[in-house]
N, C-alpha and C positions, 0 to 999 in steps of 0.2 A: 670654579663656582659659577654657575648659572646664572643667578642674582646679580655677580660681579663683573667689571669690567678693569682689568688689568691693565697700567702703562706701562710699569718696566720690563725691561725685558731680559732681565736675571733672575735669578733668587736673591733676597737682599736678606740679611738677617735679622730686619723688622720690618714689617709691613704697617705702614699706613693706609687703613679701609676709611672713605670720605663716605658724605651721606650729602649732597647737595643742597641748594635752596629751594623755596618755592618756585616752579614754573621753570625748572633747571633738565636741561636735554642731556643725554649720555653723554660723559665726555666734558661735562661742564666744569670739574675738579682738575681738569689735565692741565692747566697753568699751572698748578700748584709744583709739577717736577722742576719746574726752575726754580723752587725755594728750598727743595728737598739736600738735606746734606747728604752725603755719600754712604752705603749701608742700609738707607732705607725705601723703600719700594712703595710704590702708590697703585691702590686699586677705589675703583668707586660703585657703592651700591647702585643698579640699574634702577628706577621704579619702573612700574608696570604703567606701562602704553608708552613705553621710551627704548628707543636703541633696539638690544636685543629682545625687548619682550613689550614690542610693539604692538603684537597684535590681544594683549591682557587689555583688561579693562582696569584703569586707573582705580585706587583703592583711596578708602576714604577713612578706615579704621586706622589709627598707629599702632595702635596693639598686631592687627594683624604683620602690618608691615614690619616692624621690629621683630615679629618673631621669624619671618622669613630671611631677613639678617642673622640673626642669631642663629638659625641652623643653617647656614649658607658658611658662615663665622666658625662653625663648628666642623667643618671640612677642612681647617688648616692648621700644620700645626707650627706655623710659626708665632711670634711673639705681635699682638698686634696694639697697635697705639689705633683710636676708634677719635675720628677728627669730623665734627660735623658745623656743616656753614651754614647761618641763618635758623631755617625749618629743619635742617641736617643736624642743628643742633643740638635740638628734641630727639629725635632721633638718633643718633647717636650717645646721647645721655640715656634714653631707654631701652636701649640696645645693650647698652654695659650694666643697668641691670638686671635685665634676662642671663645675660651670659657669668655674672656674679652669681645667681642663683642655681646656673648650671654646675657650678664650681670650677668655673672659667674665666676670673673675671679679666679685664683689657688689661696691658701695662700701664697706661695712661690713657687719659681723656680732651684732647684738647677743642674746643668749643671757640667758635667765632660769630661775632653780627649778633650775637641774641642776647635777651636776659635771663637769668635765671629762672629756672621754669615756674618756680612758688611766685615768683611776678610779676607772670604772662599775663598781659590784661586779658579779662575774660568776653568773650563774644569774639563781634566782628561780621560784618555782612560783604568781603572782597568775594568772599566764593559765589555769591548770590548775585553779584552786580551783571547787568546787560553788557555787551559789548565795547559800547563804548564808553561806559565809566572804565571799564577793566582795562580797556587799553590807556586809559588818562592817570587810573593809577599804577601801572607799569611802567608808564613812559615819566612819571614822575620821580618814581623807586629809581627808576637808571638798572642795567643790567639784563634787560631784553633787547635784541639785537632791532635795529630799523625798519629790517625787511617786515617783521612779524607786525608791525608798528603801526606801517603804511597803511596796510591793507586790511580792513575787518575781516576780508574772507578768509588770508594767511592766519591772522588771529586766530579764527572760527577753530581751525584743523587744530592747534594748541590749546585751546579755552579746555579744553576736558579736564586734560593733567594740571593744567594752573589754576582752576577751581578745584581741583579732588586735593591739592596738596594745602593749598589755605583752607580747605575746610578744615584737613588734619592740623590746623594749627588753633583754629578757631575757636574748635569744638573741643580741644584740651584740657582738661582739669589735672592738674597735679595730686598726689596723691601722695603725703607724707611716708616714707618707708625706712627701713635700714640705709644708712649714708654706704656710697659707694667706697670702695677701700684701693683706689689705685689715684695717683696722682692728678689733679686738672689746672691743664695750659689754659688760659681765656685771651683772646683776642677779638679785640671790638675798634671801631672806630671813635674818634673823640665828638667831631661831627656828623655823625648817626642820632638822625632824629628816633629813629626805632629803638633805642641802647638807653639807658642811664648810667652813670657812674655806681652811682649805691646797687642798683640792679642787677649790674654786670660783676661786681663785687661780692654779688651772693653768692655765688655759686659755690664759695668758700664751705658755705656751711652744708652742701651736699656730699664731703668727703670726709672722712677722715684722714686723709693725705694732706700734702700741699698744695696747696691750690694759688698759680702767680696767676695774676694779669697783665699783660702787655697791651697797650694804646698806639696807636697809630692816626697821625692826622691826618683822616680821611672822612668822607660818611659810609654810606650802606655795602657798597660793594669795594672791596679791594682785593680783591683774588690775583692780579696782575700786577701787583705793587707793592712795596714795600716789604723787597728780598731780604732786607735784614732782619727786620722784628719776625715775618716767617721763618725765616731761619734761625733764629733764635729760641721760637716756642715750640720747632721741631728739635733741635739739639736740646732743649731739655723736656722735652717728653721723650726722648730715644733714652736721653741719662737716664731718666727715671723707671723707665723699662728695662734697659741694662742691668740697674741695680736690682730687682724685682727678680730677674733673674737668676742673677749669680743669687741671691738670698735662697732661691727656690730650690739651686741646684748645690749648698754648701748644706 
């Protein structure tokens, strides 16, 4: 897949496709194979002006962007579990509805760092801020690296893609539709100023599946931590696709 960046280096008999956070570089999902249980494979959507498709111009529509997942998505035919972190979130929640609509929909959903997208507050001016508010609110959020930090000019070379990705989150209006019909995992932090409990809790009602939540005491970012509860919300969204499965193929 073009769009895609692959880490395992088998065929695994579920694929795990990531969708990263705002201001997220190719390759930012790859922590994630140490939570990964065995059987399933991790690949993550590239965005445009990142890694391999460096030289695109950062996209600011999500509708555009989801749909180039969604036929990217449509090149495999394994079983996929569709896991998005943060602004991946979104994205990946509207990526399993294009691909529901294809007659394709995920095995499962599992979503982290966000709230429910019917509770996204609406606006938001990060994508618009100068330099150095943007870096004061980056270096507040935690999860952009020092170097990028130090330096406004280092900043400067990244500001494209980390304003083109919070615009996509900004500019967002959810749009009530058919609830999705595959399972969703949620994993949030408990200390995430960005999160609510009742918030993160909704997502429930975007399925008609089961929909668990798992917490973890942390705030905004944990991508590198806490290998159990990741390993727990990926062993059951594989069950949940397993089953999905075998139902499909008896």
């Amino acid at each position: 897949m073009l769009n895609a960046q692959r880490f395992d280096v088998h065929r695994p008999g579920l694929l795990v496709h990531g969708f990263g956070f705002a201001g997220a570089g190719a390759g930012a999902l790859k922590p994630l194979l140490a939570h990964l249980p065995i059987g399933l494979g991790l690949a993550e959507f590239v965005m445009p002006g990142r890694g391999r498709r460096v030289r695109e111009t950062p996209v600011t529509q999500l509708d555009r962007l989801c749909q180039q997942a969604s036929e990217a998505l449509a090149e495999t035919d394994q079983p996929l579990i569709l896991l998005g972190y943060s602004l991946g979130a979104l994205l990946a929640f509207e990526t399993a509805h294009l691909l529901q609509s294809a007659g394709r929909p995920p095995a499962a959903l599992v979503v982290c760092a966000l709230n429910a997208p019917q509770h996204l507050a609406a606006g938001g001016e990060v994508h618009r801020l100068p330099l150095p508010a943007l870096r004061d609110h980056l270096a507040a959020l935690g999860g952009t690296p020092d170097v990028v930090l130090r330096d406004l000019d280092v900043l400067a070379c990244f500001a494209p893609g980390i304003r083109a990705d919070y615009e996509l989150i900004e500019t967002y209006r959810y749009v009530p539709r058919e609830r999705l019909r595959c399972p969703i995992v949620t994993l949030a932090g408990t200390r995430d100023a960005l999160t609510g409990m009742d918030e993160v809790h909704a997502w429930s009602a975007l399925t008609t599946q089961h929909c668990t939540t798992l917490w973890v005491d942390d705030t905004h970012f944990f991508l590198d931590r806490h290998t159990d509860r990741w390993h727990r919300a990926f062993q059951m969204a594989a069950s949940a696709a397993n089953a999905s499965t075998l139902f499909h193929t008896t």
